[in-house]
C-alpha positions in Angstrom: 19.9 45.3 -44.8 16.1 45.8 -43.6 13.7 48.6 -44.7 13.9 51.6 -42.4 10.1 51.9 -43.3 7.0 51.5 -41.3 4.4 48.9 -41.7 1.4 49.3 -42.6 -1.4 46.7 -42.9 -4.4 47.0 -44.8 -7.3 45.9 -42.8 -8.6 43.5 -40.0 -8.2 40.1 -42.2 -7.2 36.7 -40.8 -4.1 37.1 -42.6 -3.1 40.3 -42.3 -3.8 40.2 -38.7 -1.3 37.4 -38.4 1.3 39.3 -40.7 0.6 42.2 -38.5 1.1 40.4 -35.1 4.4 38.3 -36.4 6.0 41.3 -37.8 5.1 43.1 -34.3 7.0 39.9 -32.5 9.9 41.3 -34.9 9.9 44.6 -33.2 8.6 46.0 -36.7 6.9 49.4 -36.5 3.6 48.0 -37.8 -0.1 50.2 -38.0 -3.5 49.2 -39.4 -4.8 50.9 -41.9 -8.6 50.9 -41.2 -12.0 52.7 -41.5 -11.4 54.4 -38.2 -8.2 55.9 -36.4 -7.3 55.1 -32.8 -6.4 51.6 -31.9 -6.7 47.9 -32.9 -6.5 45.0 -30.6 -5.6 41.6 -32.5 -6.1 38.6 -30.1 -3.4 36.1 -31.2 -2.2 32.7 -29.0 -3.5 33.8 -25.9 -2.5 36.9 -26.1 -3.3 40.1 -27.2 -1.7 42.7 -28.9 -2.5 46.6 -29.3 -1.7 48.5 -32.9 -2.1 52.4 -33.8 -5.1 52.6 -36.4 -5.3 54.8 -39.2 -7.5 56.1 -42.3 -5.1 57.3 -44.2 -1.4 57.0 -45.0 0.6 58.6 -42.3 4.6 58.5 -43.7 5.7 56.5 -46.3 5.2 53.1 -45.4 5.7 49.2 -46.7 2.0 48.2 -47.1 0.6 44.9 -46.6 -2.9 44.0 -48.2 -3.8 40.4 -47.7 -7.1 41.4 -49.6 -10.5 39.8 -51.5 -9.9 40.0 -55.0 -12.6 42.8 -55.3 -11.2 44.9 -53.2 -8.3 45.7 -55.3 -9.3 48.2 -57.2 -10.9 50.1 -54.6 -7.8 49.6 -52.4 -5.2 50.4 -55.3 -8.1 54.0 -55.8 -7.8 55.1 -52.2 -4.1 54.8 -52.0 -2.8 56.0 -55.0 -5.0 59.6 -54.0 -2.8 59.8 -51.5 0.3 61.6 -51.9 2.6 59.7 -49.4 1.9 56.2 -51.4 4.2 57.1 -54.4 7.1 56.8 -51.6 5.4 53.8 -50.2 6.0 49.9 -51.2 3.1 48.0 -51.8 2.7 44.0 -51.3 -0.9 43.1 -52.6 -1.9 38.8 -51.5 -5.3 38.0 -52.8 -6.7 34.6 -54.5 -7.6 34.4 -58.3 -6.6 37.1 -60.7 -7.9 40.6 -62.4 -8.3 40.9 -66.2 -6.6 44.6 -65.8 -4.0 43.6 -63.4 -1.5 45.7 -65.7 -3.3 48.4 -65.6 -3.8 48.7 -61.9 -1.1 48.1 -60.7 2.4 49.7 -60.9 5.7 48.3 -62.1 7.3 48.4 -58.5 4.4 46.8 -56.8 4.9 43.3 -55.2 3.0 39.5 -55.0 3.2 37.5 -52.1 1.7 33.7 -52.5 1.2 31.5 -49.7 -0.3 28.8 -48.6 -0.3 29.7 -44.8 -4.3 29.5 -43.6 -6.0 31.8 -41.0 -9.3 32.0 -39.8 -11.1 33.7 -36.8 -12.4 32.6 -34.1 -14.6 34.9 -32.1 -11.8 37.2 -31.5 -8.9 35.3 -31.8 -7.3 34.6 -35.0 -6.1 31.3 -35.3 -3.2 30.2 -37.6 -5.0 27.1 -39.1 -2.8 25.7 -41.8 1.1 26.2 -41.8 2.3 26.7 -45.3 5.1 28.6 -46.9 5.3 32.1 -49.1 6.7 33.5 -52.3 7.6 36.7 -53.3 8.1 38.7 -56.5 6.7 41.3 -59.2 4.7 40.0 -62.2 7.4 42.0 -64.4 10.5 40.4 -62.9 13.2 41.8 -60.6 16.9 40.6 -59.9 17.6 41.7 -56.3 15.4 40.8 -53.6 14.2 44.1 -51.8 15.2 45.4 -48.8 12.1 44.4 -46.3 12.7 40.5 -48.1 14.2 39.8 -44.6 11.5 41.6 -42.4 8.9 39.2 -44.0 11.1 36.2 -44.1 11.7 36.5 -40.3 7.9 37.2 -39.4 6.0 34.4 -41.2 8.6 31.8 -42.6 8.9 30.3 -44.5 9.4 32.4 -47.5 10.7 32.0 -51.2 12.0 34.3 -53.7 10.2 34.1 -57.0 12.0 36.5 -59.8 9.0 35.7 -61.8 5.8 35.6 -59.4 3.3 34.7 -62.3 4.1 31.2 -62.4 3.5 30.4 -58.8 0.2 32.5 -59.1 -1.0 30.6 -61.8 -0.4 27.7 -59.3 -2.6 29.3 -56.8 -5.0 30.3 -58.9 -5.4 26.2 -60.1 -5.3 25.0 -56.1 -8.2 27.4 -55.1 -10.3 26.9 -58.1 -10.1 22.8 -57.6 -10.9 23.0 -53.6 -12.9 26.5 -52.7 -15.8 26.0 -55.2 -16.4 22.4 -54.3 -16.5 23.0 -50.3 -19.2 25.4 -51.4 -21.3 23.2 -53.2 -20.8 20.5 -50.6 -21.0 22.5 -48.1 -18.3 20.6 -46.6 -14.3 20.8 -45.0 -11.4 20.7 -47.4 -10.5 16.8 -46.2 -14.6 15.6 -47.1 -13.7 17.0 -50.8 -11.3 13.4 -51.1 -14.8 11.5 -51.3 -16.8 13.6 -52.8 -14.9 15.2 -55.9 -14.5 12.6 -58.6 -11.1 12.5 -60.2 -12.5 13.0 -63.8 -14.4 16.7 -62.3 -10.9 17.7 -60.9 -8.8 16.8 -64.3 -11.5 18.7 -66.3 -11.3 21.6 -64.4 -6.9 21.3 -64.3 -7.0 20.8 -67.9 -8.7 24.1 -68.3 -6.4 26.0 -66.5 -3.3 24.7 -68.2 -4.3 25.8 -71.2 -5.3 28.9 -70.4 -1.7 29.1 -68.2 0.0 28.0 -71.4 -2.1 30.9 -73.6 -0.1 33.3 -71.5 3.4 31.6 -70.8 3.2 29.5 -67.6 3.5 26.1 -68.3 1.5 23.8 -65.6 0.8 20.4 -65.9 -3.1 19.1 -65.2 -1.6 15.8 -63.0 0.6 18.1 -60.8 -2.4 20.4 -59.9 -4.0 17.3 -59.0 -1.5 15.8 -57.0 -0.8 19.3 -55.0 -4.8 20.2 -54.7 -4.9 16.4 -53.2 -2.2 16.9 -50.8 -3.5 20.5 -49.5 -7.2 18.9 -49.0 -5.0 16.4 -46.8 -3.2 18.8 -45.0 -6.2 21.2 -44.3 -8.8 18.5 -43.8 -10.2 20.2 -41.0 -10.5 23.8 -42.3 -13.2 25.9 -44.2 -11.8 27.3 -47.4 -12.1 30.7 -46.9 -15.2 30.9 -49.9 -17.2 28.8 -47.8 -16.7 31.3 -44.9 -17.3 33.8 -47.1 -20.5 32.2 -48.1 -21.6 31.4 -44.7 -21.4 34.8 -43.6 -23.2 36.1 -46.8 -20.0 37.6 -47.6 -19.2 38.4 -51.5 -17.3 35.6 -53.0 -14.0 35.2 -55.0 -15.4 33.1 -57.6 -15.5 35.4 -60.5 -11.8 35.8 -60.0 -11.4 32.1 -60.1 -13.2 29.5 -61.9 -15.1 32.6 -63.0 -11.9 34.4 -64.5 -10.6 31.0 -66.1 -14.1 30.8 -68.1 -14.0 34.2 -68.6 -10.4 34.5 -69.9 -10.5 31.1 -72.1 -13.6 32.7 -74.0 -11.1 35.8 -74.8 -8.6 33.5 -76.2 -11.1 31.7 -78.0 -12.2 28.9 -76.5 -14.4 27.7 -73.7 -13.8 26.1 -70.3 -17.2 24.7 -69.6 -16.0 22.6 -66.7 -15.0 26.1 -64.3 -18.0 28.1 -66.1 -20.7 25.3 -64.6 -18.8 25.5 -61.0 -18.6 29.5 -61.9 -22.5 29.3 -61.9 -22.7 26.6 -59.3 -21.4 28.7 -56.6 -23.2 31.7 -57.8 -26.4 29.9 -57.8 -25.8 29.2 -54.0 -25.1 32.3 -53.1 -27.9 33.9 -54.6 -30.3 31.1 -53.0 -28.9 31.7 -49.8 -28.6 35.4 -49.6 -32.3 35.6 -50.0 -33.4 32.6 -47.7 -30.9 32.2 -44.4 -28.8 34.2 -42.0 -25.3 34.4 -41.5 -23.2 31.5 -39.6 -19.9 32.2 -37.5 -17.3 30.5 -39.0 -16.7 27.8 -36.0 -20.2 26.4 -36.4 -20.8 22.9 -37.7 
């Protein structure tokens, strides 16, 4: 049985907009949830396809944020003064991971992992990288939920994960081996293969396997390697989404990778010097390049 809810996606993201047209080829209900009311065109294959825009929360509604990291919090503010949200689902995608992650977010609220890639184009969002998805709560849950087939059918393929935190822990390992790298290279995922030694990328794995370990996910450095070596492959073509991010002068996600593996491994009590120097790497950049160059779109070489 599908939800009889609405949905609602947060924002005009790559991947949101591609949830949002899929689950409109599904003859979902499906609204953006924006700074401005009115209407939305998302430009998709050729086509384009119109969606009702809204500020706030309408009717109680299964929300889709495929969000940065530091937009969490302010997201998770915003909603919850709303009085409509506590009938509402919630299903939060974003890369890394928040030191107050319990405290933000509530017991009922979902993870979806993926490894599906979408960019922009000018006005067209393109589906650059097929992957697949995975779904769960960091707390556990038996039953898959009602709208499990609704996503399923829009954007497939996609897994259910009782336990989501160990396939996050996965993600958080790929992104923090590839993202910070293209930045420093300034490069596509498929020049990393060449420019990465392997000794850089087992230092960094190692890191993260014991800080995984520290809090019960059990990863092993040579199969981060081995998967972060295959999705370079796969994607050799595309921009990880920090170096769009940092083309465009856009915050970056680092803090809540390599960033929040340093970070976290000091709180355990130890340190993780290989993501802290790529931590401060990337931050370097940024900070050079906020203050010296303009903005590039993201198709330009």
């Amino acid at each position: 049985m599908t939800t009889k809810l609405p949905w609602c996606v947060v924002g005009q993201g790559a991947l949101g907009s591609l949830m949002a047209v899929h689950l409109a080829k599904q003859r979902q209900q499906v609204s953006l949830k924006l700074r401005h009311a009115g209407h939305c065109d998302i430009r998709f294959a050729g086509h384009t396809w119109s969606f009702k825009a809204v500020q706030q929360l309408e009717q109680p509604s299964v929300i889709f944020a495929a969000v940065k990291a530091y937009q969490v919090a302010p997201l998770l503010a915003e909603l919850q003064s709303q009085a409509v949200f506590d009938q509402s689902t919630l299903i939060l995608s974003y890369n890394g991971m928040l030191t107050n992650e319990t405290e933000l977010l509530r017991p009922n609220d979902w993870h979806w992992v993926t490894t599906h890639g979408a960019y922009r184009e000018g006005n067209e969002v393109i589906h650059g990288g097929h992957g697949q998805s995975w779904l769960g709560r960091l707390q556990g849950q038996t039953a898959k939920p009602d709208f499990f087939a609704d996503l399923e059918q829009a954007l497939p393929p996609l897994h259910w994960q009782a336990d989501i935190r160990q396939r996050r822990w996965q993600k958080l390992a790929i992104n923090c081996l590839i993202n910070p790298y293209t930045v420093i290279h300034q490069c596509r995922n498929g020049e990393l293969a060449h420019l990465v030694t392997q000794q850089q990328w087992q230092d960094v794995a190692q890191e993260i396997t014991r800080l995984a370990a520290h809090h019960g996910a059990e990863l092993k450095a040579d199969d981060l390697l081995q998967q972060a070596q295959q999705v370079v492959k796969q994607t050799a073509r595309n921009r990880s989404s920090m170096l769009q991010d940092y083309l465009h002068q856009r915050p970056l996600e680092i803090d809540y990778l390599n960033g929040f593996v340093a970070a976290a491994s000091t709180a355990a009590g130890w340190s993780a010097p290989a993501n802290e120097r790529l931590c401060e790497q990337v931050q370097s950049l940024s900070s050079m390049k906020s203050m010296t160059s303009k903005p590039k779109p993201d198709n330009a070489e």
